[in-house]
TORMAR-767516 format. One record per residue (C-alpha): residue number from 1; residue in one letter; x, y, z. Coordinates in steps of 0.2 Angstrom, whole numbers. Layout:
REM residues N
[NUM "A" [X Y Z]];
...
REM end
This chain:
REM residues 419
[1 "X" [722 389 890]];
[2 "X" [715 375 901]];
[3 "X" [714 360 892]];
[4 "X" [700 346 894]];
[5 "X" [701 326 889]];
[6 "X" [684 315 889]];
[7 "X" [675 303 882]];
[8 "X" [658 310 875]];
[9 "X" [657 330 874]];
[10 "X" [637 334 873]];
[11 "X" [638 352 867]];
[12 "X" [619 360 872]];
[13 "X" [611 356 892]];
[14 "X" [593 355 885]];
[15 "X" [582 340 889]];
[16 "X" [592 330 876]];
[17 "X" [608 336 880]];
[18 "X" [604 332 898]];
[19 "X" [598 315 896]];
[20 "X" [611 311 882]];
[21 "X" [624 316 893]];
[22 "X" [615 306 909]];
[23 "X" [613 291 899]];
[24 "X" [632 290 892]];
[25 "X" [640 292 909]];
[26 "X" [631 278 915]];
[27 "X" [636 268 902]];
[28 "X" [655 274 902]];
[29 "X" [657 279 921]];
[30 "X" [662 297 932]];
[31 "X" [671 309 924]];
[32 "X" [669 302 906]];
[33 "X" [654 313 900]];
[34 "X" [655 332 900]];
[35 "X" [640 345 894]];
[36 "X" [644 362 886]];
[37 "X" [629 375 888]];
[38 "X" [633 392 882]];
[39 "X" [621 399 895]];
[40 "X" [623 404 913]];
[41 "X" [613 387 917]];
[42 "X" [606 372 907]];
[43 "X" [589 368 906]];
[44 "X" [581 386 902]];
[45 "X" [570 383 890]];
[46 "X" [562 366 896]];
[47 "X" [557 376 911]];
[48 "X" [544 386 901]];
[49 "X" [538 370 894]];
[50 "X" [520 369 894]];
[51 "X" [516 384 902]];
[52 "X" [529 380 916]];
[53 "X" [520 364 918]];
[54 "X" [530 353 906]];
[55 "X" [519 343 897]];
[56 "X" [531 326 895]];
[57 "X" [523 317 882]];
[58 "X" [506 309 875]];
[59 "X" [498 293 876]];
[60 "X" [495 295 859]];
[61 "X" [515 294 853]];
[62 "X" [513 287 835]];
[63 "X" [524 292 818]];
[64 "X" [508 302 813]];
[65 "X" [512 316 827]];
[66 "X" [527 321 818]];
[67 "X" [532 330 801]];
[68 "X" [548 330 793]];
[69 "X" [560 316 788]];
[70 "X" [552 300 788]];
[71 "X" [564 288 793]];
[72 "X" [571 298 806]];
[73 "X" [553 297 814]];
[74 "X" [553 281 813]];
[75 "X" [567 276 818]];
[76 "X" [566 285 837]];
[77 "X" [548 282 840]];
[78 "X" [549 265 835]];
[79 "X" [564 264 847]];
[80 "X" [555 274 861]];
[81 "X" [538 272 863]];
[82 "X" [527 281 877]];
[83 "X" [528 268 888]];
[84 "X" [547 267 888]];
[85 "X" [547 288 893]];
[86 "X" [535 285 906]];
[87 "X" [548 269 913]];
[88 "X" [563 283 911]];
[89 "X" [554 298 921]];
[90 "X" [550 284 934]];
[91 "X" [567 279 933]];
[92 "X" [571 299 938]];
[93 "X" [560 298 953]];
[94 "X" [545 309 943]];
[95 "X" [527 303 946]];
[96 "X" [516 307 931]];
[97 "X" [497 312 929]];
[98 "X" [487 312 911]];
[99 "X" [476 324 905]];
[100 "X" [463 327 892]];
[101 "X" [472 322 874]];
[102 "X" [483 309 882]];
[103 "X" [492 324 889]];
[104 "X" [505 319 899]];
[105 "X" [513 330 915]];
[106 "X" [523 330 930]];
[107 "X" [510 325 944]];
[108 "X" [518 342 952]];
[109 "X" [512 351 936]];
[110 "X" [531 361 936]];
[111 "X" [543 360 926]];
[112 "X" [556 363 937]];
[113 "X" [553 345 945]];
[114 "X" [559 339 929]];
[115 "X" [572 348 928]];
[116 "X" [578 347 944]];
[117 "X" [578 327 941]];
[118 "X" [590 327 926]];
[119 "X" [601 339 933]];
[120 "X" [601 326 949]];
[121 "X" [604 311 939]];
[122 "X" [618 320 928]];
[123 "X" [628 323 945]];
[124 "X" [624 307 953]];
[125 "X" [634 300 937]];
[126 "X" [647 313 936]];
[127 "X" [643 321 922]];
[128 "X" [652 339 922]];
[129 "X" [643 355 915]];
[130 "X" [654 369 909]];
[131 "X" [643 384 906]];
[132 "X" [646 401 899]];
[133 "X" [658 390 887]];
[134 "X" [653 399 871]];
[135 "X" [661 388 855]];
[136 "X" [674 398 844]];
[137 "X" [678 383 833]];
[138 "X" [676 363 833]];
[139 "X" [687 352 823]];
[140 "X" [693 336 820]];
[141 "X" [713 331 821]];
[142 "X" [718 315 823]];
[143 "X" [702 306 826]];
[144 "X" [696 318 839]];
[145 "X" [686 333 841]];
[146 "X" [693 347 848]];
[147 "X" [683 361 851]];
[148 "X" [687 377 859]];
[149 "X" [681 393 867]];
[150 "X" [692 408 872]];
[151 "X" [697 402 889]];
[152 "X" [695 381 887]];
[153 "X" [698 368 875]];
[154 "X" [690 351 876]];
[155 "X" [697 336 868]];
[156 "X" [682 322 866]];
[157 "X" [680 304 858]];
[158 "X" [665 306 853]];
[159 "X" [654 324 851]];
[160 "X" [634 323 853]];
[161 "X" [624 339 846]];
[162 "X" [610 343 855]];
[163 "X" [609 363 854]];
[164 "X" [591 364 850]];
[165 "X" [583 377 836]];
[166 "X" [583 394 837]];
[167 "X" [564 397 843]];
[168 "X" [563 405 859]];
[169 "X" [577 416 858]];
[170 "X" [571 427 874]];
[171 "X" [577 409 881]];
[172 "X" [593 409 873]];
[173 "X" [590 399 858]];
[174 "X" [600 404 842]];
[175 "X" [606 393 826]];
[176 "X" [622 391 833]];
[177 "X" [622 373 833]];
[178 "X" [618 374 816]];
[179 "X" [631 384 811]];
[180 "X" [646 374 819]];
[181 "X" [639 357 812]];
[182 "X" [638 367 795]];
[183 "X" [657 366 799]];
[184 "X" [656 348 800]];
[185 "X" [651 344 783]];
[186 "X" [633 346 786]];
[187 "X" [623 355 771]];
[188 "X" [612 369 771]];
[189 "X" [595 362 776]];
[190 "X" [580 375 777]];
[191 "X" [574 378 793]];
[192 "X" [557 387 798]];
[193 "X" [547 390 814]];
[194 "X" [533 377 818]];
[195 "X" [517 379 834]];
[196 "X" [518 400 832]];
[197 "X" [504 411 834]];
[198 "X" [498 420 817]];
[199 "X" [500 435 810]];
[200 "X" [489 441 798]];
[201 "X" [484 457 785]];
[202 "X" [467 457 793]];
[203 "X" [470 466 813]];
[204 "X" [455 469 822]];
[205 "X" [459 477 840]];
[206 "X" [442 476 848]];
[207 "X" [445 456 847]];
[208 "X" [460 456 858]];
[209 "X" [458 442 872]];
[210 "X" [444 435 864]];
[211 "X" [441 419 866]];
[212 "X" [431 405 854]];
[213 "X" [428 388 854]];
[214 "X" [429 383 834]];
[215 "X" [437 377 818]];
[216 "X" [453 385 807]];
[217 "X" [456 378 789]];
[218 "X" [471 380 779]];
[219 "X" [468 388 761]];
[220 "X" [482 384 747]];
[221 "X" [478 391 731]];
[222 "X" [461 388 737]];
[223 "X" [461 369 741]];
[224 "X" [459 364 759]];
[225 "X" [478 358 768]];
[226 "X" [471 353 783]];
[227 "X" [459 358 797]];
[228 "X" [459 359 816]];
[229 "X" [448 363 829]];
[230 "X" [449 368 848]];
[231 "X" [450 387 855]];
[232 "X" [454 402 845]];
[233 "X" [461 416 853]];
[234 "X" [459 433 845]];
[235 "X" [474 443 847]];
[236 "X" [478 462 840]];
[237 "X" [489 454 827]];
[238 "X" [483 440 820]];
[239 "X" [477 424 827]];
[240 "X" [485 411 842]];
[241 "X" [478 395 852]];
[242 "X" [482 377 849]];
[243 "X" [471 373 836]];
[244 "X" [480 390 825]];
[245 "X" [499 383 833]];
[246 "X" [494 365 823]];
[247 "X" [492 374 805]];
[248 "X" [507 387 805]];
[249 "X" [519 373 803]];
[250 "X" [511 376 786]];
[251 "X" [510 393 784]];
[252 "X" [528 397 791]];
[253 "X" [534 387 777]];
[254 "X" [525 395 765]];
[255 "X" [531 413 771]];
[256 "X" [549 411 773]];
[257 "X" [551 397 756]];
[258 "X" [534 397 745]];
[259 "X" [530 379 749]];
[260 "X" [519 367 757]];
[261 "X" [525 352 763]];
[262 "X" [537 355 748]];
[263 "X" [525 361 733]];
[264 "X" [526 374 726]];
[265 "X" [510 388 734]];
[266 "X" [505 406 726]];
[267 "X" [492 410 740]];
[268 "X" [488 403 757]];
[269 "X" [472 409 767]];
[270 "X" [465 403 787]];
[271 "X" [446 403 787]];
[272 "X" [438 404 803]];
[273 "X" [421 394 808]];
[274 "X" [417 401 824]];
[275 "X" [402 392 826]];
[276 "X" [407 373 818]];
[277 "X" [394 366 826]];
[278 "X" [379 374 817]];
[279 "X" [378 373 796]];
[280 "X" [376 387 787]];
[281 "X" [356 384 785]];
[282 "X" [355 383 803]];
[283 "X" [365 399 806]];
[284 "X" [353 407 796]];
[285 "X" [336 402 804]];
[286 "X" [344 406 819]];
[287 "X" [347 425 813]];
[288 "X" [330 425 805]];
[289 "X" [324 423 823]];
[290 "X" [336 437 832]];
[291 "X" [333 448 818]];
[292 "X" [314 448 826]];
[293 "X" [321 448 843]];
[294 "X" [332 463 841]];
[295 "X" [322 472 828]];
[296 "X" [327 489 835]];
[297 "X" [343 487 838]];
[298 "X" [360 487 825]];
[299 "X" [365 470 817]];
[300 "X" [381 469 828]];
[301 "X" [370 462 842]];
[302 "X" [363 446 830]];
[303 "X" [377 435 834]];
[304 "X" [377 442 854]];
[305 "X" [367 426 859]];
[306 "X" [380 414 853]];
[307 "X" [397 423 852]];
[308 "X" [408 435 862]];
[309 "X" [398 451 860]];
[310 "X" [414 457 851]];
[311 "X" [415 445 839]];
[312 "X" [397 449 835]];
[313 "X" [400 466 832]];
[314 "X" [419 461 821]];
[315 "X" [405 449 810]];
[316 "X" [394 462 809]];
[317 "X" [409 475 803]];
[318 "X" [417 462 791]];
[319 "X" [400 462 781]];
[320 "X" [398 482 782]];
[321 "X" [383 479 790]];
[322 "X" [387 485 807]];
[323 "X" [378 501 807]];
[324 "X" [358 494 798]];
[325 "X" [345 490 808]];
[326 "X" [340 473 812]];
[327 "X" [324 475 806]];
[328 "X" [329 483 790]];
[329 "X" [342 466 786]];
[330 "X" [338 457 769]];
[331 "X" [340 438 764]];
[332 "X" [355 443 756]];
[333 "X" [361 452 770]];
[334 "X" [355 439 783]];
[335 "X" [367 424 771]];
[336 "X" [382 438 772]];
[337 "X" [381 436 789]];
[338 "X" [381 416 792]];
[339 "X" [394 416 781]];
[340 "X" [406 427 789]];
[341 "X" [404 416 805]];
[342 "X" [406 401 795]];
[343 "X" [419 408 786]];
[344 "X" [428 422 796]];
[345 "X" [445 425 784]];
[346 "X" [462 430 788]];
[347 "X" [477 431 776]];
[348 "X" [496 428 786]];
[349 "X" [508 439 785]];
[350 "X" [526 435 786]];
[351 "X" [534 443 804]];
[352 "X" [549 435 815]];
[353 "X" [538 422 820]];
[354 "X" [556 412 831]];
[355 "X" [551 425 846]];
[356 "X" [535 415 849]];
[357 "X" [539 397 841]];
[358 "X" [539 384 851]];
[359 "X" [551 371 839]];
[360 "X" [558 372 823]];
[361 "X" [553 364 809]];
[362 "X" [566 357 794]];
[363 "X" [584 353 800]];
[364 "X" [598 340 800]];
[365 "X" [589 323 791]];
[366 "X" [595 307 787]];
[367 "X" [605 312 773]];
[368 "X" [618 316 787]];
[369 "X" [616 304 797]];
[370 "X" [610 288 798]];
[371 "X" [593 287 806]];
[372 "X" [595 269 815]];
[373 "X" [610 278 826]];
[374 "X" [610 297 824]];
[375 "X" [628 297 821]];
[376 "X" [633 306 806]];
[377 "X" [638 295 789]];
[378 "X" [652 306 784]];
[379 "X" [661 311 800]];
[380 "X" [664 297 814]];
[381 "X" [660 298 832]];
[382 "X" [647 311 828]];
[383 "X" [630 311 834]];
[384 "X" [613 322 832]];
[385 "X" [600 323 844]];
[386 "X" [582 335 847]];
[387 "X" [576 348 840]];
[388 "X" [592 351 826]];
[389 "X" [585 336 818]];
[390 "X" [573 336 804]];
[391 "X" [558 333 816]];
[392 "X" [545 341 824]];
[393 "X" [529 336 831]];
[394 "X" [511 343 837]];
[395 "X" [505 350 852]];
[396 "X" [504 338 866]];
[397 "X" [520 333 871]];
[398 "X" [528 326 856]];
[399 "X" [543 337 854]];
[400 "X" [549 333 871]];
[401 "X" [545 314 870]];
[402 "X" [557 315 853]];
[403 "X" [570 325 864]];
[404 "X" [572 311 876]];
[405 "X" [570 296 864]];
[406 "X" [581 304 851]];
[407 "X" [595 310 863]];
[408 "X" [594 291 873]];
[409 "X" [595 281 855]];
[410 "X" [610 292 853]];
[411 "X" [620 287 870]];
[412 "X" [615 270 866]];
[413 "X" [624 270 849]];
[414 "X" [640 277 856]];
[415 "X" [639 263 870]];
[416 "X" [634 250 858]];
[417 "X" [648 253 846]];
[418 "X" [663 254 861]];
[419 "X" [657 239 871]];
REM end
């Protein structure tokens, strides 16, 4: 059994485990800072970030990007603002280049580039990786953790979990790190995936690969939860796109615990304006007027001046009005229509929505550990960092920003408290 003896052992070689691990070496030297990945490499997953392009962060970092525990969000983004990740990528060597949204990227728009920067600054600090090293038990005997795998057995100071979430686990992910901090005294917390596409009852083939620009509302128990716009993308399941990612943080808890933001739901519905731009009185002029221009033709063409022609044959379908005649289309008929476009409804359906997540949401929170250090109130010398803490954020880069920040404020308190 080889044995192993180091300061700080940072189980997980993310984005966080990388830069926690980078950050503590500095502060305690070469050889004092090891990271255990149980994949062939680290870094898989950040290299599908963004599309492969890694979006970094936002220049729009506030608190009100981010759901989950309050005073862990507070604590690392008060801590680590935008401008202090943009001053540690340029500390790295990475150029950056914003987009629409305060979108922040790599100016190589690749993800490898970042990467390939942390690994660098790991081993220009000494900072050892031992892969393949899947964790059979971790413990604590005599003020150190010991943790072992079939073949090694580390001996560490201090222990800094940064294992990530189980979404994505074509990448690898699992709930792994849960399960052996579980060990350590942390309680059950609920966890659910967070920016997934949608599954829903209502599947319409024919829309697959469309595209719309346009508006999806959240339905609980009938009252509005919260409403986003951008592009929808019809799929032969359900629904996806960013604007559908930002709501299912929602409807994912809904599916796998009955709540919403913690209250108590019977039904949730997603209602579909795919032409927000336009009220409902307008929609319906608008259709008096095609009904003339298209009186010999069906009422699936009514909409083809506006929409994806298969949409406007779906909207035409939805109202059982697909196979009438334009010129034969009542008031009533004409008001069936409109509303369909302004409110096009799907309900979600429950499916193993971790395959397409890209973060968790729920996790470790501050009852665990305290949020102005991340080391955990209970057990000494341990620390949480990324994604197995209770925080998630929206689209745009705010899940890797919280990586960074979280994994940086975590090094830092292990420094702070030995020096």
């Amino acid at each position: 059994m080889e044995i192993r003896k180091v300061n700080t052992a940072v189980i997980g070689g993310g984005a966080s485990g990388l830069t926690a691990a980078a950050e503590c070496s500095r502060i305690f030297g070469k050889g004092s800072t090891l990271i255990i990945e149980k994949q062939q490499k680290t870094g898989r997953k950040l290299l599908a970030t963004g599309n492969g392009r890694c979006n970094i962060t936002n220049s729009g970092i506030s608190e009100e990007h981010y759901h989950g525990d309050s005073s862990l969000i507070h604590s690392v983004i008060s801590h680590f603002p935008v401008e202090a990740m943009k001053e540690h990528m340029r500390s790295l060597g990475i150029l950056l280049r914003e987009e629409s949204e305060g979108r922040i990227y790599p100016y190589s728009n690749q993800a490898s580039t970042v990467l390939d920067a942390m690994r660098s600054e790991c081993s220009r600090r000494g900072v050892e990786e031992l892969c393949n090293f899947y964790i059979n038990s971790i413990k604590r005997e005599k003020g150190k953790f010991v943790i072992t795998s079939q073949e090694k057995t580390v001996y560490a100071e201090n222990v800094i979990f940064a294992t990530g979430s189980q979404a994505s686990p074509s990448l690898g992910a699992d709930d792994s790190g849960y399960r052996l901090i579980r060990g350590l005294g942390a309680e059950e917390v609920p966890f659910f995936p967070a920016l997934s596409p949608i599954y829903t009852k209502q599947t319409y083939k024919n829309l697959k690969g469309v595209r719309a620009k346009g508006q999806v509302t959240l339905l609980a128990d009938g009252t509005r939860i919260r409403t986003t716009s951008g592009e929808i993308q019809f799929t032969d399941y359900g629904l996806s796109g960013i604007c559908v990612f930002e709501i299912s943080r929602d409807i994912n808890e809904f599916l796998m615990l009955g709540t919403v933001s913690g209250r108590k739901i019977s039904d949730i519905k997603v209602s579909v304006d795919v032409m927000q731009e336009y009220s409902f009185q307008e929609i319906c002029d608008y259709l008096d007027y095609c009904k003339e221009v298209f009186c010999e033709d069906k009422a699936d063409m009514l909409f083809s001046g506006a929409v994806n022609k298969k949409l406007s044959q779906t909207l035409a379908l939805c109202c059982g009005l697909s196979g009438k005649h334009c010129r034969s289309l009542t008031r009533q008929d004409i008001k069936k229509l409109a509303g369909s476009a302004k409110n096009f409804m799907f309900t979600p359906i429950r499916y193993d929505a971790y395959k397409t997540a890209q973060v968790s949401a729920g996790g470790i929170g501050s009852d665990f550990v305290d949020p102005d250090t991340l080391m955990a109130k209970r057990v000494k010398n341990l620390y949480v960092c990324g994604e197995l803490l209770d925080v998630d954020g929206d689209c745009g880069g705010f899940n890797l920003h919280f990586a960074v920040g979280s994994a940086l404020l975590a090094a830092g308190s292990i420094g702070f408290r030995v020096l």
